[in-house]
VOPAGU-2260 file (C-alpha; in pm, 1 decimal, decimal comma):
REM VOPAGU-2260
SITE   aa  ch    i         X         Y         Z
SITE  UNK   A    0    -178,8   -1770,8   -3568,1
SITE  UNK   A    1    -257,6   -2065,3   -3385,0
SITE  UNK   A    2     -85,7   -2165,1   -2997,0
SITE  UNK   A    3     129,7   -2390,9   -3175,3
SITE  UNK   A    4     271,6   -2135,8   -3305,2
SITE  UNK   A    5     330,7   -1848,6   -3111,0
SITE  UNK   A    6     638,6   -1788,2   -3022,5
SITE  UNK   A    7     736,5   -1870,3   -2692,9
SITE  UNK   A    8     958,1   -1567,6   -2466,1
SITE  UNK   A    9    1339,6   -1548,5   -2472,3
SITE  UNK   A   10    1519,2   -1634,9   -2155,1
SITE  UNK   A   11    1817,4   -1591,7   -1978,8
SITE  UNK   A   12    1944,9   -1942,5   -2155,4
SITE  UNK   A   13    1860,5   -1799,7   -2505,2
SITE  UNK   A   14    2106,4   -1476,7   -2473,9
SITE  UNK   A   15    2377,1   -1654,5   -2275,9
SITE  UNK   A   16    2416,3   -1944,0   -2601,9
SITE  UNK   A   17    2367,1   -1618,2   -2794,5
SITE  UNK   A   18    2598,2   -1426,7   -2653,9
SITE  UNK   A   19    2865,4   -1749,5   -2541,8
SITE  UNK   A   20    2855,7   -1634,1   -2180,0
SITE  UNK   A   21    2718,6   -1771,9   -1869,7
SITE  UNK   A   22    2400,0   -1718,8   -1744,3
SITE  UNK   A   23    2527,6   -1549,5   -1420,9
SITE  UNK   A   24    2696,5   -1307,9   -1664,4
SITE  UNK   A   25    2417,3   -1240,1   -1845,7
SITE  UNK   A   26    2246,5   -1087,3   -1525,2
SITE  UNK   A   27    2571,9    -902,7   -1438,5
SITE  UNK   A   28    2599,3    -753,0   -1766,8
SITE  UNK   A   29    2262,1    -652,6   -1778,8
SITE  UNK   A   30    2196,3    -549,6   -1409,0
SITE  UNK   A   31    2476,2    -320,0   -1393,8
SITE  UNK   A   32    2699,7    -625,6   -1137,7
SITE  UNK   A   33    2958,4    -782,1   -1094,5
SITE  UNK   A   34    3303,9    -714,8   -1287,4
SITE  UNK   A   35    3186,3    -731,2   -1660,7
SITE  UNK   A   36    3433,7    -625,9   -1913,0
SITE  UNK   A   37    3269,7    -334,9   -2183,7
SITE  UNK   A   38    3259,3    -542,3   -2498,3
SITE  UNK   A   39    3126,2    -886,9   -2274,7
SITE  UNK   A   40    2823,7    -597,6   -2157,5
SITE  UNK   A   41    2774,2    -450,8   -2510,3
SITE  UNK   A   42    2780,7    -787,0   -2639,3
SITE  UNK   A   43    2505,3    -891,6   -2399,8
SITE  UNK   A   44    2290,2    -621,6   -2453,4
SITE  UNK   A   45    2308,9    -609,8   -2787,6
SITE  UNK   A   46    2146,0    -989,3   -2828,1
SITE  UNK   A   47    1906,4    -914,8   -2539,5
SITE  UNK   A   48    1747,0    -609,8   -2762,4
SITE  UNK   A   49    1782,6    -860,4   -3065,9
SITE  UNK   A   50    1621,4   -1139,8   -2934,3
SITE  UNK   A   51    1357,8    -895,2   -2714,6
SITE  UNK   A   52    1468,3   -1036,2   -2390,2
SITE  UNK   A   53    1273,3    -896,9   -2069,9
SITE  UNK   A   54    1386,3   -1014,2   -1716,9
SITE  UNK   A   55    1137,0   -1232,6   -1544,9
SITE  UNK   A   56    1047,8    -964,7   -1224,7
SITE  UNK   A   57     991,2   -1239,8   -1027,4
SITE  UNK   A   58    1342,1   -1388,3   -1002,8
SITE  UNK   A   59    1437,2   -1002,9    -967,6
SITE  UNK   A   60    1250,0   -1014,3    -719,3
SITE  UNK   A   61    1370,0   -1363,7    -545,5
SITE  UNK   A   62    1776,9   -1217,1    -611,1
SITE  UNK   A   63    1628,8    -866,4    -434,2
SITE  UNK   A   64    1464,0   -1030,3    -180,3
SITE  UNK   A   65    1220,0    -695,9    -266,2
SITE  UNK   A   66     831,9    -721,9    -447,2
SITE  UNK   A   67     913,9    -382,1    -602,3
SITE  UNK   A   68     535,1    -336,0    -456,3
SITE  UNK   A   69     341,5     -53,6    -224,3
SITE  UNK   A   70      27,8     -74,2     -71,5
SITE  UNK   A   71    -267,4     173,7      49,0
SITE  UNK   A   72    -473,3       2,8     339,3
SITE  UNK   A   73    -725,3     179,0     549,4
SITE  UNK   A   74    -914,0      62,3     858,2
SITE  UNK   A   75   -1184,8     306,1     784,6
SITE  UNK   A   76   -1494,6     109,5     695,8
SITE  UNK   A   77   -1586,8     110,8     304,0
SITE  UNK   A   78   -1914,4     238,0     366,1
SITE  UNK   A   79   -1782,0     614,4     402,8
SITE  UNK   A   80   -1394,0     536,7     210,2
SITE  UNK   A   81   -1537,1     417,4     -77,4
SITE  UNK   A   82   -1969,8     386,0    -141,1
SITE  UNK   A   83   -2162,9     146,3    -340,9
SITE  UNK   A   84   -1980,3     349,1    -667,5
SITE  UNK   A   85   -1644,9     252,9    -525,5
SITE  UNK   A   86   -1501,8     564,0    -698,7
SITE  UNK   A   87   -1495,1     755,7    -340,7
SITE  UNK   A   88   -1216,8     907,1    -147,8
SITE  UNK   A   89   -1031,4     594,8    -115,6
SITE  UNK   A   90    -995,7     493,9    -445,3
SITE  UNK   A   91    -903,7     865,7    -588,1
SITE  UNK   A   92    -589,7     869,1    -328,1
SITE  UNK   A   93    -522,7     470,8    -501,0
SITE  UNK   A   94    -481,0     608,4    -821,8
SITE  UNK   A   95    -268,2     906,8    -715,4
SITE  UNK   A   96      -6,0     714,7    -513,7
SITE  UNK   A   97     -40,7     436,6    -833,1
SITE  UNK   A   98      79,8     726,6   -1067,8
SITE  UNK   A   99     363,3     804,3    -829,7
SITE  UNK   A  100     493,8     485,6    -705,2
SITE  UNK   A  101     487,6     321,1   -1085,5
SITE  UNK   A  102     720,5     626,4   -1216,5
SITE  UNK   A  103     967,5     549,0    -920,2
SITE  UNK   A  104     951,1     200,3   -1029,7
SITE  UNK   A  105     726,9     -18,8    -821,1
SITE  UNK   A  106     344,4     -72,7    -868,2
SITE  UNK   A  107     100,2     -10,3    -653,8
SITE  UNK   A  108    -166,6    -291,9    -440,8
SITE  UNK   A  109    -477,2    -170,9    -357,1
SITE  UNK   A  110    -635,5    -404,2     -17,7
SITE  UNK   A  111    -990,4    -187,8      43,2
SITE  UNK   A  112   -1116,2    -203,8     334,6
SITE  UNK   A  113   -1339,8    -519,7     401,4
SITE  UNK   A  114   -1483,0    -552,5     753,5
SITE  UNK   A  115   -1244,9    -708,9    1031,8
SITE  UNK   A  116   -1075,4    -881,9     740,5
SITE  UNK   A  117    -703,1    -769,4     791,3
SITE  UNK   A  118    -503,0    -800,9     433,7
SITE  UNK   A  119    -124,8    -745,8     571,2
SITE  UNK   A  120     -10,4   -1122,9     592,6
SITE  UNK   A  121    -186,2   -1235,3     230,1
SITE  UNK   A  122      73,6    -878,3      59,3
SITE  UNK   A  123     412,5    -984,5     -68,5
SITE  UNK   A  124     496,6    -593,7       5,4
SITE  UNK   A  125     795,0    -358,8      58,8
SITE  UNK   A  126     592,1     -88,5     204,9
SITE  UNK   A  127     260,2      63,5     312,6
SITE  UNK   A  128      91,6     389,7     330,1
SITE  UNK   A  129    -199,0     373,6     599,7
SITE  UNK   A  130    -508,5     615,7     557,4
SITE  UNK   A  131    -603,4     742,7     851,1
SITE  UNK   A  132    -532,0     506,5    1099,6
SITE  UNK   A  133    -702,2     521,4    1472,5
SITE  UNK   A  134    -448,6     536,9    1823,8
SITE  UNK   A  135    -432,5     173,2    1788,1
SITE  UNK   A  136    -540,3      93,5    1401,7
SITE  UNK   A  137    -504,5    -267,6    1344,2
SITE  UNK   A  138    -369,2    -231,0    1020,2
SITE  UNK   A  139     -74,4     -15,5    1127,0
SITE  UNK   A  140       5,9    -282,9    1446,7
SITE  UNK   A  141       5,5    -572,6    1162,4
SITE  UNK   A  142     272,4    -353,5     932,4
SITE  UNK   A  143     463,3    -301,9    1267,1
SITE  UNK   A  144     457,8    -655,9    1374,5
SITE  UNK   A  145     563,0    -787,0    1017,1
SITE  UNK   A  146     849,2    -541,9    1007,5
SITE  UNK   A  147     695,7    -371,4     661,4
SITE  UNK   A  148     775,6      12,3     660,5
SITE  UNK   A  149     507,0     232,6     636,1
SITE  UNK   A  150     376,4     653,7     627,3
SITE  UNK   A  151      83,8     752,6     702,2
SITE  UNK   A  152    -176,1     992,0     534,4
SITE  UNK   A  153    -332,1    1202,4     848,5
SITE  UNK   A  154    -169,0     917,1    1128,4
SITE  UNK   A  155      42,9    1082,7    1433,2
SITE  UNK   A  156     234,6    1391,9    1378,1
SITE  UNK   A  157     554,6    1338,9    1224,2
SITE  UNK   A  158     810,3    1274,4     950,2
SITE  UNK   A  159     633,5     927,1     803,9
SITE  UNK   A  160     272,1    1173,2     784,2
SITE  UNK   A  161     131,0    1296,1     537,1
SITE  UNK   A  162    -122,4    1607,7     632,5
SITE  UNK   A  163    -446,5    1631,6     503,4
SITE  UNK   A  164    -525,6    1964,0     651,6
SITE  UNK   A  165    -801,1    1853,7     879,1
SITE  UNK   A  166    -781,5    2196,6    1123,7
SITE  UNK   A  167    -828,9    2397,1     809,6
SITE  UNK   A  168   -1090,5    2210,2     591,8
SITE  UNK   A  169   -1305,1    2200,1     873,3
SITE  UNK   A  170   -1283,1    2591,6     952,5
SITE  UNK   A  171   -1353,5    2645,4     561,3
SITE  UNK   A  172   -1670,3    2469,6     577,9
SITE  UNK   A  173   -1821,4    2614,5     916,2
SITE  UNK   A  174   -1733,4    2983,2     813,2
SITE  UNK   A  175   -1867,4    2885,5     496,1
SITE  UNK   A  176   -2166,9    2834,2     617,2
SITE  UNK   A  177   -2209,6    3139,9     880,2
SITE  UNK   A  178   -2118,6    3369,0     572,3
SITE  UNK   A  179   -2404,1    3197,9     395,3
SITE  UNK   A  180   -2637,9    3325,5     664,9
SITE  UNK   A  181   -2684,3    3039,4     899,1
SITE  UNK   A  182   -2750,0    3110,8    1191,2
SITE  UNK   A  183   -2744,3    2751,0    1378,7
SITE  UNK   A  184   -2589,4    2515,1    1193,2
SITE  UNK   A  185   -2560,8    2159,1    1354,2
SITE  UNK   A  186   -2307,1    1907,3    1318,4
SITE  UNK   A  187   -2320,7    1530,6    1168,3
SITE  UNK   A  188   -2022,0    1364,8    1258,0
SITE  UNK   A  189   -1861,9    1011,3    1247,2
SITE  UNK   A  190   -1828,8     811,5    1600,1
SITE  UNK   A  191   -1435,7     703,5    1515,9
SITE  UNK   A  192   -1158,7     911,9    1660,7
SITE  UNK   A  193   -1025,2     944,8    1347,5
SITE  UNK   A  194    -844,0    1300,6    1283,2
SITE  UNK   A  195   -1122,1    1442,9    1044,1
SITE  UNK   A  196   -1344,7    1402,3    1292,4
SITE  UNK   A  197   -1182,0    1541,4    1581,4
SITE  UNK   A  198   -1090,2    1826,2    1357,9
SITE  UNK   A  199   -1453,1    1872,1    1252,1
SITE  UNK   A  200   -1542,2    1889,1    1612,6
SITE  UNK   A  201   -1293,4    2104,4    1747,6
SITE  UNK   A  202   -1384,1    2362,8    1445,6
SITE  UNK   A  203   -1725,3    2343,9    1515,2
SITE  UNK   A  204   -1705,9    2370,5    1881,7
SITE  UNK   A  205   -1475,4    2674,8    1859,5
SITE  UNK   A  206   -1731,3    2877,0    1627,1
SITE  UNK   A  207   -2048,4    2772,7    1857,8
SITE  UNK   A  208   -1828,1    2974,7    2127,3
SITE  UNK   A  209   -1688,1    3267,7    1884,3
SITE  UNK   A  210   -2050,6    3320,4    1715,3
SITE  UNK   A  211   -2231,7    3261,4    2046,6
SITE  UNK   A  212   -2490,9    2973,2    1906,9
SITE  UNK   A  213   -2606,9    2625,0    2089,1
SITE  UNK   A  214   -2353,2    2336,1    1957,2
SITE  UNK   A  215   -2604,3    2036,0    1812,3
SITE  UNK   A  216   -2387,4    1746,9    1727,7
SITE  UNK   A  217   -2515,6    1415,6    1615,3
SITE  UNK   A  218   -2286,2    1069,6    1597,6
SITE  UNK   A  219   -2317,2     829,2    1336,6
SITE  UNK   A  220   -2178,9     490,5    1266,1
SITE  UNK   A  221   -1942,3     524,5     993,8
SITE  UNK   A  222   -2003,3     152,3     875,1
SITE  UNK   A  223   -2379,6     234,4     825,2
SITE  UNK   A  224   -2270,8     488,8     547,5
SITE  UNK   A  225   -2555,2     668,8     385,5
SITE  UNK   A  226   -2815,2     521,4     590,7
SITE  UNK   A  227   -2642,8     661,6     926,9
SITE  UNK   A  228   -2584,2    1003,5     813,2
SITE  UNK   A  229   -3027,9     986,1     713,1
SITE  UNK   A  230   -3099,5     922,6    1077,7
SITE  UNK   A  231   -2843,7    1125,0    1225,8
SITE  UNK   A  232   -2968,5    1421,4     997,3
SITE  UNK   A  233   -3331,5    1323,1    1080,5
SITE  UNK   A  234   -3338,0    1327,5    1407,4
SITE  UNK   A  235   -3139,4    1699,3    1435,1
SITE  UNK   A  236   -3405,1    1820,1    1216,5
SITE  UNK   A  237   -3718,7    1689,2    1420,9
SITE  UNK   A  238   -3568,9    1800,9    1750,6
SITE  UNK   A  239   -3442,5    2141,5    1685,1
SITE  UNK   A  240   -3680,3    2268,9    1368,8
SITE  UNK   A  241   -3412,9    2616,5    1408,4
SITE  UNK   A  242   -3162,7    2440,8    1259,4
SITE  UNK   A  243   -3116,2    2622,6     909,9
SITE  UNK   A  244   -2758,6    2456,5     822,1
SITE  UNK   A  245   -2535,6    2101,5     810,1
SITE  UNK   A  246   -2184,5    2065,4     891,7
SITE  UNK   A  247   -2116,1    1698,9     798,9
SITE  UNK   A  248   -1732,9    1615,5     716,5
SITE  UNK   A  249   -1807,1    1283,5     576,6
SITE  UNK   A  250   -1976,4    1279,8     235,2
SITE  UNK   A  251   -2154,8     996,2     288,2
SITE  UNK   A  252   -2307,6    1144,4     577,9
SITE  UNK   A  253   -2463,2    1449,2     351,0
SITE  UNK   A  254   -2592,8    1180,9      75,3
SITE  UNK   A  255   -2836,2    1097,1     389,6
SITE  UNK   A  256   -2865,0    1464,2     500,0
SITE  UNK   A  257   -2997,4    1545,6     172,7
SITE  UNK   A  258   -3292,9    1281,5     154,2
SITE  UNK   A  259   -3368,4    1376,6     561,6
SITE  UNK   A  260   -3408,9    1728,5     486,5
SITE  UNK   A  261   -3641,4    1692,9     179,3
SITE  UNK   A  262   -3797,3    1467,0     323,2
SITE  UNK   A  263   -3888,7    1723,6     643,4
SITE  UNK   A  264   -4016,8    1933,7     364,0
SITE  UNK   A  265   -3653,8    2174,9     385,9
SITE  UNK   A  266   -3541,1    2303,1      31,5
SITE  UNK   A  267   -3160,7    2246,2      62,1
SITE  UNK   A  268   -2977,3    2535,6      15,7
SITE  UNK   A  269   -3248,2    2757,6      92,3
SITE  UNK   A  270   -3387,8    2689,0     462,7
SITE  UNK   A  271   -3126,3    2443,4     510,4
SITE  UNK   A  272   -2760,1    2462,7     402,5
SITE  UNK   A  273   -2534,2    2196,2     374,4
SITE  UNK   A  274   -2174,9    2156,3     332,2
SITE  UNK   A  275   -1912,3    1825,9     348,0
SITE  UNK   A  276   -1567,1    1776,8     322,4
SITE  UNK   A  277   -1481,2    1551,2      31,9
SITE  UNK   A  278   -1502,9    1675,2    -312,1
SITE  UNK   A  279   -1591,7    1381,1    -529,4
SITE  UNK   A  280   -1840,3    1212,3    -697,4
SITE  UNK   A  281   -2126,8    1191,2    -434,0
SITE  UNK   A  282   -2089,4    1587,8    -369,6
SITE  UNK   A  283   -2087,5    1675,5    -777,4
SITE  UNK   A  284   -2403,8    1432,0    -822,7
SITE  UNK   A  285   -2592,9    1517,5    -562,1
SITE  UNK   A  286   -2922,4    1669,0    -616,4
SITE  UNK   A  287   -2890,7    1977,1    -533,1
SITE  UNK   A  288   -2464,8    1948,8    -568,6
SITE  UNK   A  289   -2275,5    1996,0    -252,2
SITE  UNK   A  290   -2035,7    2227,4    -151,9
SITE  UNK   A  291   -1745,2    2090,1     -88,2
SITE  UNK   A  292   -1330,7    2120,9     -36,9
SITE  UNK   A  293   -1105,7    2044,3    -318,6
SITE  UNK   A  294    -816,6    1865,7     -78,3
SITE  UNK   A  295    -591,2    1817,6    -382,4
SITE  UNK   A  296    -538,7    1453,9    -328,9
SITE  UNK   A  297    -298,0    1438,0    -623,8
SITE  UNK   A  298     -27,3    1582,6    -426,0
SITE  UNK   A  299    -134,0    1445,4     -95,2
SITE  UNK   A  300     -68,5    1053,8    -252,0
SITE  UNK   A  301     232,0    1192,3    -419,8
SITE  UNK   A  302     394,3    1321,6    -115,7
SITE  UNK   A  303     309,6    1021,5      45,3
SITE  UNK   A  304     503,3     760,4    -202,1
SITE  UNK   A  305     818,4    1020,1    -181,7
SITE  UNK   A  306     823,1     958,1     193,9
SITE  UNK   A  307     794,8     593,2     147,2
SITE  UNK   A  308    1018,6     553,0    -151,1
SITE  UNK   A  309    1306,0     734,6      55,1
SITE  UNK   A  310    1226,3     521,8     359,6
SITE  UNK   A  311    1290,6     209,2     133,1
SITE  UNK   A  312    1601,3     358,8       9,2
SITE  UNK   A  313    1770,2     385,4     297,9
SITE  UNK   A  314    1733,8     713,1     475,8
SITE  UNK   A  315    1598,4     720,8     830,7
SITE  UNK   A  316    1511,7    1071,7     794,0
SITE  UNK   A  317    1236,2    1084,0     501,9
SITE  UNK   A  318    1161,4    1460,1     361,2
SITE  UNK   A  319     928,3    1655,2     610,4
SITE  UNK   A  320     859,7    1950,7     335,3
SITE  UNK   A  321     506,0    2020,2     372,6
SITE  UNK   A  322     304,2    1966,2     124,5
SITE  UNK   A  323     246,6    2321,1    -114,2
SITE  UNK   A  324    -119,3    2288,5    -137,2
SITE  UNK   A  325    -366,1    2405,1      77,3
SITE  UNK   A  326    -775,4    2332,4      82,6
SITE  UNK   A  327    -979,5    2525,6    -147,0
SITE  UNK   A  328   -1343,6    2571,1    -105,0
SITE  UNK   A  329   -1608,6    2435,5    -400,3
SITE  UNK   A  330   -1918,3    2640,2    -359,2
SITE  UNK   A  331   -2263,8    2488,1    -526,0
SITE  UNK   A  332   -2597,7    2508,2    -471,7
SITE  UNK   A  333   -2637,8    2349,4    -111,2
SITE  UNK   A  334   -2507,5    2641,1      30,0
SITE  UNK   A  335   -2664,4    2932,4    -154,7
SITE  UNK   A  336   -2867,3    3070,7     106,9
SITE  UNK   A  337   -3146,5    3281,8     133,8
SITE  UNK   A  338   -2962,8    3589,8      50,5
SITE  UNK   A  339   -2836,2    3486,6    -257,5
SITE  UNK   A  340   -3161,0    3303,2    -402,9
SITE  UNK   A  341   -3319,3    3528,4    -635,7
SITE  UNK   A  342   -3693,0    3651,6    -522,5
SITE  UNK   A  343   -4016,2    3528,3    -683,9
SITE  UNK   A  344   -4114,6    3698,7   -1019,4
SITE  UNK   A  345   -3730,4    3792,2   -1033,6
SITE  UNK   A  346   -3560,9    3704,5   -1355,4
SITE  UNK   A  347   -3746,7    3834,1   -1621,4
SITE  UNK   A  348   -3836,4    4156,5   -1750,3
């Protein structure tokens, strides 16, 4: 069939001279306004479905005055949200609140992260949820000064936040570790303020005192992404050879932990253990694969369009039921430990 002659969409025009009504009765009739009589609606509807009528959503949309459209935006640099695969943390939570938000009827933007570049004035939005935002995220002013609503995933304690279990993930992975037989573990952590990283500290701090064992903690620029966590790791390593174990909350981070402890000549997961928060694709292909914390993200993005959603509906007081799930640990490889390596010559009868 050529373009000539495809046929072109029905319109509002087409059913109305269908129908003999008005236009403006047309999109009471089929919008559920205005005082249509039964027959006039049935009427309506019936040549709509005949003549496979779809409203345009953008004149919805101009009548509304609403985009029907959400939006996840981060300030946290792509380098550690994302990774050169772009199938990272960031993108996983995307594709979760995508799921949610299109079954309650609006679709989902996604704005990554992109240097100082600040997306909220180019979004024709209803509403935002903000990963992670910093005391005074730029992203999160912007919404505010625009007068978009918005929740947060891990922002400020309250009813518009979404937890991401921070306190606990981080306690996982450091008793992890001492259960695996490490005796000084060290800790690679992101510079930002951001709440995973304070919790990673605070967890890590805490044990140093409980298990009586020097804290070692090493910043790295979260921007520089894999490269950062390699120099952070490398430098532990060369300054404090008694370092048998890795704490490094951002998975980035351990992607360069890996390469600086082969290439000090550790066997990872051996002589030197290492464990990071994320569970996705960078922990699973890593060589040897990372343990890790399943954060169940699914329910995370979920709960965070429900908050949203009801914001946009109208309530001022969006549910605060926590969220069901809680952090389960993915053991693999990096953290076998000597202990539960099997000796040489064992194996074989």
């Amino acid at each position: 069939m050529g373009e000539s002659e495809r046929p072109s969409r029905a319109t509002i025009a087409d059913v109305a001279r269908e129908a003999g009504v008005s236009r403006t009765t047309v999109s009471h009739a089929l919008n559920g306004l205005g005082k249509v009589n039964s027959a006039t609606r049935d009427k309506v509807k019936s040549v709509a479905t005949r003549l496979n009528y779809r409203p345009s959503v953008r004149a919805q949309g101009l009548r509304s005055g609403r985009s029907q459209a959400l939006a996840l935006l981060s300030s946290m640099p792509s380098a550690v949200s994302a990774g050169p695969s772009q199938l990272g943390f960031f993108t996983e939570l995307a594709m979760g609140c995508a799921r949610t938000a299109l079954l309650k009827g609006y679709v989902f933007v996604l704005a990554p992260p992109e240097g100082d570049i600040n997306p909220v004035d180019r979004l024709d939005i209803d509403g935002a949820i903000v990963l992670e935002p910093t005391a005074d995220d730029p992203i999160a002013a912007a919404l505010s000064d625009r007068g978009i609503p918005f929740v947060t995933i891990d922002g400020p304690a309250g009813e518009r936040s979404v937890d991401l279990h921070h306190a606990a993930t981080a306690e996982l992975l450091v008793g992890h570790l001492l259960d695996s037989g490490a005796k000084q573990p060290a800790l690679v952590a992101g510079a930002s303020v951001r709440g995973s990283q304070a919790a990673a500290r605070a967890a890590y701090l805490a044990a140093a005192e409980r298990e009586s064992f020097a804290p070692i903690i090493a910043e790295a620029d979260e921007s520089e992404g894999e490269d950062a966590g390699f120099r952070a790791s490398e430098s532990i390593l060369a300054a404090h050879p008694d370092v048998d174990a890795l704490f490094i909350p951002i998975d980035t981070f351990a992607s360069g932990a890996v390469r600086a402890g082969v290439q000090a000549g550790r066997t990872i997961g051996l002589d030197l253990l290492i464990a990071t928060r994320y569970d996705g694709l960078r922990a699973r292909t890593s060589s040897p694969p990372l343990t890790a914390v399943h954060l169940g993200l699914d329910e995370i993005s979920g709960q965070a369009v429900d908050r949203l959603v009801t914001i946009l509906d109208g309530s001022s007081h969006p549910s605060d039921a926590a969220s069901e799930f809680a952090p389960t640990l993915v053991v693999r490889e990096s953290t076998a430990g000597p202990a539960k390596q099997p000796a040489i010559g064992q194996g074989s009868a």
